[in-house]
N, C-alpha and C positions, 0 to 999 in steps of 0.2 A: 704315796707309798704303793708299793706293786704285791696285788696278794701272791698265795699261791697260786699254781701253775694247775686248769684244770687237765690233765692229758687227755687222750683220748683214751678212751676201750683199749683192751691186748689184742695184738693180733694173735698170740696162743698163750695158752697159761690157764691159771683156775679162775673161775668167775662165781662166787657165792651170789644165792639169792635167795632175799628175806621176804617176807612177807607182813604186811600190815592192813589196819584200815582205820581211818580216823573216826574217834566216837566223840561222846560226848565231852567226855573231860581235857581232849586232845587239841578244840577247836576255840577260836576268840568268837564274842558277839559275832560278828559276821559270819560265820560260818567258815570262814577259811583255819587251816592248822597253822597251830601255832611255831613259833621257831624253836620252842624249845620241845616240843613233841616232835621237828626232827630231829633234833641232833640226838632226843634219848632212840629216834627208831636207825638211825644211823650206828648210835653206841650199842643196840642190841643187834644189828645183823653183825656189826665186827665180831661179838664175842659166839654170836653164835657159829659164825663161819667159823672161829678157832677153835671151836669143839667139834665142827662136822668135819675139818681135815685132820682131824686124827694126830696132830704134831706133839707130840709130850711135853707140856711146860707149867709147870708150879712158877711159874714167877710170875710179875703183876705187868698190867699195860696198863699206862696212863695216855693221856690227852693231852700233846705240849701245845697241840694247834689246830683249829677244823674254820676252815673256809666254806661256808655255802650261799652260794650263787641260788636264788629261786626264781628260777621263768616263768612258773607259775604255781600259785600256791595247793596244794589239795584243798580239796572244800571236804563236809561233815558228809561223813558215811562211807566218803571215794575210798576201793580198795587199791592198795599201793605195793609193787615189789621194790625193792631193796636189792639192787644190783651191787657189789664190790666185790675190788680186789686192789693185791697191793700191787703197787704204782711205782716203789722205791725201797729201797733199802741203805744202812749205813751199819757202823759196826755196834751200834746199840738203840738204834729206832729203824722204823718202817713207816711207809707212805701208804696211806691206804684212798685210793678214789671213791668213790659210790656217784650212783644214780638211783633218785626217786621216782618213780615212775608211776602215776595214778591213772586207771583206767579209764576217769574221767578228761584227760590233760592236766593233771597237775605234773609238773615237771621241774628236778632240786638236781642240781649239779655240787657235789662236794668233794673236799679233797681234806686226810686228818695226817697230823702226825702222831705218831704213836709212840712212848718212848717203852723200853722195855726193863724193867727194874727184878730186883731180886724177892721172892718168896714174902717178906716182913715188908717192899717198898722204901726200903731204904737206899740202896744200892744201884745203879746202870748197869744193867746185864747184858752178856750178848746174847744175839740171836737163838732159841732154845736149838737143839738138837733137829733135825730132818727139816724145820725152817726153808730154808733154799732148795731144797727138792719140791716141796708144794708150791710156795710163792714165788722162786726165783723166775721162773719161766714170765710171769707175764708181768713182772717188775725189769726184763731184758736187759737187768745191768744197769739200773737210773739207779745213780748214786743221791741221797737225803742225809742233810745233816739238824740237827738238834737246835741251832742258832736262833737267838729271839731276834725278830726285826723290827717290833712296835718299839716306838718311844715307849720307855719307861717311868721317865718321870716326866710328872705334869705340872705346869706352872703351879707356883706357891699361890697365887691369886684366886685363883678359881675356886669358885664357891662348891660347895661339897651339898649334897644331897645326902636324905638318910634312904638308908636301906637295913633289913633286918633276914638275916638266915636263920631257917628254922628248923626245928628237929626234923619235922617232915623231908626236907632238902637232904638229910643225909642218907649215904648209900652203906653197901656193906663193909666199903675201907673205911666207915667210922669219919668222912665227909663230906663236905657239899656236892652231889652227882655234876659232871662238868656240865650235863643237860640247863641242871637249875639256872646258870650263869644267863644262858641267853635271856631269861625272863627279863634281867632288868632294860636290856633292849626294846623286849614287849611293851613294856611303861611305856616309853615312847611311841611307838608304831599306834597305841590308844588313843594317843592325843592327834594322833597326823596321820592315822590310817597307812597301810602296807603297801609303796610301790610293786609295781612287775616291769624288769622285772627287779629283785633286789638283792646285794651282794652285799658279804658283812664275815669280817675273821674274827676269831677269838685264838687271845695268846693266854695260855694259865702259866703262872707264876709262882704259885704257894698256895697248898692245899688251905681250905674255909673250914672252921667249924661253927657250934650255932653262935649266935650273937649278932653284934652291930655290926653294920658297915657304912659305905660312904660311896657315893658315886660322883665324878667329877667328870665332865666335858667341857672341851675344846674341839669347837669343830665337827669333827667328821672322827676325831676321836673320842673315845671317854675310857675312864680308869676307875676298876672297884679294889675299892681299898678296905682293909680290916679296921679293927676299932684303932688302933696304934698308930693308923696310917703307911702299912706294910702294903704296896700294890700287890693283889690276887691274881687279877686279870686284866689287860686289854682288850677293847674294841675297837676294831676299826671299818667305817663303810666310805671310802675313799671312792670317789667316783659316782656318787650317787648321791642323795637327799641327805641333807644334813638333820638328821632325824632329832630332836628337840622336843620337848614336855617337861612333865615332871620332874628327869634329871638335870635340866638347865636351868634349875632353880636357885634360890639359896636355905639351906636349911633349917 
């Protein structure tokens, strides 16, 4: 399976930057950051870029997709900027790139989709209002669409893992932060330690609340599933270490 597409930089357009640093709660034994302290420091420069361009939008952004590539991990203390910008557009999501950049060499290449909904989250909205005057320039016309690409379902055989979502996990829409997701990934990289460098997408499916879930792999794939057996999300690290623990177990 072919992840997203990482682009390069804009040659003009707006370029946000965040800033971070890994502390204590942020990093695995090892000292390196964890995967899910990027994707929440990736989820806070997006939202903070959409308040520093000034664009007016009451409607919600969700996460249908975020691919990250890590060349190499931050370690504990490294301070990090948070380079994006959006990358693509369609008539109801956007592409957004970033670059993690730690002034020690730690170095994260990512690319999200963004879907853009109405005020309550119920709804596919378009684009808010001034949108393409600030983004469009360094998104030059790259057309993105919404389309799930991961396998969806997974063999009826595969032994299911437990997993448990917890109050802590929820954000301010009253669900599991998409950050929380890559944790169950971490399970694994505990038992087999984190190549560099290493690449791994997540497709969400259907928002988590607190409760059971289930984790299933095949492969280079694996699927977390709610208590019912309703897929939430996929992973996928195609191309890389079939990463295995805890989740290739039987529950």
């Amino acid at each position: 399976m072919e992840l997203s597409e990482l682009v390069a930089p804009p040659d003009a357009g707006r370029v946000f930057t965040d800033r971070a640093r890994a502390g204590l709660g942020d990093v695995a034994p090892s000292g390196r950051v964890r995967l899910d302290t990027i994707a929440r420091w990736l989820q806070d420069a997006a939202f903070a870029d959409l308040v520093d361009s000034g664009v007016p939008d009451d409607g919600v952004w969700i996460v249908r997709r975020l691919r990250v590539r890590v060349e190499r991990f931050p370690r504990m203390h490294e301070n990090v900027s948070v380079a994006t910008w959006c990358s693509g557009a369609g008539g109801l999501v956007a592409e957004r790139r970033s670059t993690v950049r730690g002034d020690e060499g730690g170095l994260v290449e990512a690319t999200a989709l963004w879907v853009h909904l109405d005020p309550v989250g119920a709804r596919p909205r378009p684009m808010p209002e001034g949108f393409e005057a600030v983004y469009g320039p360094s998104a030059a016309g790259r057309h993105v669409r919404a389309r799930l690409r991961h396998r969806g379902d997974p063999r009826q055989d595969l032994a299911a893992a437990p997993w448990r979502f917890r109050a802590a996990d929820l954000d301010l829409a009253d669900h599991v932060n998409n950050a929380v997701y890559w944790q169950v990934l971490e399970e694994d990289l505990a038992g087999n330690g984190a190549p560099e460098p290493f690449d791994a997408e997540i497709e969400h499916r259907a928002p988590a609340d607190v409760g059971e879930a289930a984790i299933l792999r095949d492969g280079d794939m694996l699927w977390i599933a709610d208590a019912n057996g309703e897929i939430l999300a996929t992973l996928a690290t195609p191309g890389g270490p079939e990463v295995r623990a805890k989740t290739s177990t039987s529950a």
